[in-house]
C-alpha positions in Angstrom: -17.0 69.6 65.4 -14.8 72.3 64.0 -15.4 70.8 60.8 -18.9 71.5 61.1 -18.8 75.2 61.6 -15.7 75.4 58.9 -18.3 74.0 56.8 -21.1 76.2 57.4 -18.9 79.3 57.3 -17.5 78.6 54.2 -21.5 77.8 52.5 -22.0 81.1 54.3 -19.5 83.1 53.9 -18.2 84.9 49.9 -16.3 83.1 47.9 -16.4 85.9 45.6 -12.9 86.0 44.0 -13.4 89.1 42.0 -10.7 91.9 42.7 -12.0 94.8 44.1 -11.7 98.8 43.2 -11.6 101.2 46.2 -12.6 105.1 45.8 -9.1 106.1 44.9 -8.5 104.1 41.9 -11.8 105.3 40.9 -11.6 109.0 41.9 -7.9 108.7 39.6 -10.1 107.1 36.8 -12.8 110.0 36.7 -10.1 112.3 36.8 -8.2 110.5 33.6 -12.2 110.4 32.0 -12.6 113.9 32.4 -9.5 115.0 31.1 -9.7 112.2 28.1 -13.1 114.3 27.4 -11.3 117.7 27.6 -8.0 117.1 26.1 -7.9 115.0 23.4 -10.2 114.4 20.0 -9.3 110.5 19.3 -12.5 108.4 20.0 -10.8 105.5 20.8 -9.0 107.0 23.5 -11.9 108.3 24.9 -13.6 105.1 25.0 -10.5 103.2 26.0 -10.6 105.7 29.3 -14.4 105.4 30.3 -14.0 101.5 29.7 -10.9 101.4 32.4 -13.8 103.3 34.8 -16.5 101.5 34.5 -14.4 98.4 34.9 -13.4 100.1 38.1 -17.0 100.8 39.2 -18.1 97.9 38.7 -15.7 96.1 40.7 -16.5 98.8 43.4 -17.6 97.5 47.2 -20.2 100.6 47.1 -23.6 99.6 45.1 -23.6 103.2 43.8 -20.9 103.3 42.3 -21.4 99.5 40.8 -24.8 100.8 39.8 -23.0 104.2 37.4 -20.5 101.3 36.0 -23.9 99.3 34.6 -25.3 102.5 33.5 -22.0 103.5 32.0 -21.8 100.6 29.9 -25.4 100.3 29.1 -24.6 103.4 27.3 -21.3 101.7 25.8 -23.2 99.0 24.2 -25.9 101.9 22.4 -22.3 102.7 20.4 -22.7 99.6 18.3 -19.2 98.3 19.9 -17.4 95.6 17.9 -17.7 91.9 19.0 -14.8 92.3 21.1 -15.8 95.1 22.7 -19.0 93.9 23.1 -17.5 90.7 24.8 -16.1 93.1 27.3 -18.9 95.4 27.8 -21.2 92.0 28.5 -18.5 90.6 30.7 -18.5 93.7 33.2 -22.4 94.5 32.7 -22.5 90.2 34.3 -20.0 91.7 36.9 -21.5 94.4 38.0 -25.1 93.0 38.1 -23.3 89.8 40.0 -22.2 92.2 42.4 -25.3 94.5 42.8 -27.2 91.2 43.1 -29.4 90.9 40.2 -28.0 87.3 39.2 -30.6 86.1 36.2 -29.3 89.7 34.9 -26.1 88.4 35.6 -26.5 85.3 34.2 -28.0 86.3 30.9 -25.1 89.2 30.4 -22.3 86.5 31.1 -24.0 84.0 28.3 -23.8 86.7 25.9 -20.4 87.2 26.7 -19.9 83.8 26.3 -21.7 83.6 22.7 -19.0 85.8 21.8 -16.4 84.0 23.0 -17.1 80.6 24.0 -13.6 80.0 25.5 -13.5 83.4 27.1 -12.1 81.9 30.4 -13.0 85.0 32.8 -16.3 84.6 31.5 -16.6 81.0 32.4 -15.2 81.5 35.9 -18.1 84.2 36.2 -20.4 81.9 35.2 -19.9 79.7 38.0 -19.7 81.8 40.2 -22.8 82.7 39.4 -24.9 79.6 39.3 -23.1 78.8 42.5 -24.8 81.9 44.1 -27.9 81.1 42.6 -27.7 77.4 44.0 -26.5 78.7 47.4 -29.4 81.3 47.9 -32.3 78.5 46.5 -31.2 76.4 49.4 -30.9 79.3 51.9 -34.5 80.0 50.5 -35.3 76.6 51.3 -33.9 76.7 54.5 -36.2 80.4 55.2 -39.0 78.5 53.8 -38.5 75.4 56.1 -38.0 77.3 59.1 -41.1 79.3 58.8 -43.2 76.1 57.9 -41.9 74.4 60.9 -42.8 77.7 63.1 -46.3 77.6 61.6 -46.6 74.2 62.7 -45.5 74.8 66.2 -47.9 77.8 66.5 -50.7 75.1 65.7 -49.7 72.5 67.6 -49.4 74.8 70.4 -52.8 76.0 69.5 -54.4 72.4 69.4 -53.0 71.3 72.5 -54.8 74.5 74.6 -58.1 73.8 73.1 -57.7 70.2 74.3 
């Protein structure tokens, strides 16, 4: 029987292996942003610095701060970034719309990725992880859908058999 609810927990619960930032990493981050922006005049440095925080945002347990990490490198991408960069920019745009829920967006930023860099192996674990979501919340859809049918059914039944 124990196997049973091990079962059902694990189909429940996250398997979500993604590290994750916490507010200190990302307050040091904006701190090393803002002085990257006032202190020094190499590009690449600059962009180097607001690439380490948006990774950190995006990999952030607060949707707010995952949600300024996708708008951060929406804006990256408007830079015309080379193909690697772009590979990255992709890759954490599929991360942080994986975490903020929007998996199709997810989906579709992770293939790009992938167009890239078809062997890119953190791209390929995301991938998975993000068709498994998709599978996992169809069934538990299915399972909603079910549920409600079979309440609906009751509720006439129950209806039928007063009438009689």
């Amino acid at each position: 029987m124990s196997h049973v609810f091990d079962a059902i927990g694990s189909f429940f619960g996250s398997s979500d292996t993604l590290p994750w930032t916490d507010s200190d990493v990302i307050q040091g981050l904006e701190q090393d942003a803002i002085g990257t922006r006032l202190g020094y005049d190499k590009e690449s440095e600059k962009s180097e610095s607001y690439m380490r925080l948006s990774w950190a945002l995006v990999h952030s347990r607060n949707l707010s701060d995952v949600q300024r990490g996708i708008l951060m490198l929406e804006a990256a991408l408007d830079k015309k970034p080379d193909d690697d960069q772009k590979r990255e920019i992709f890759y954490l745009l599929a991360v942080g719309n994986y975490r903020a829920g929007e998996m199709a967006r997810a989906r579709r930023y992770v293939d790009q990725a992938l167009v890239i860099s078809p062997d890119f192996r953190q791209g390929i674990t995301l991938r998975k992880l993000i068709e498994d979501k998709i599978a996992k919340d169809g069934v538990i859809g299915i399972g909603i859908a079910a549920a409600a049918a079979t309440v609906v059914a009751g509720g006439l039944a129950a209806l039928l058999t007063k009438k009689r």
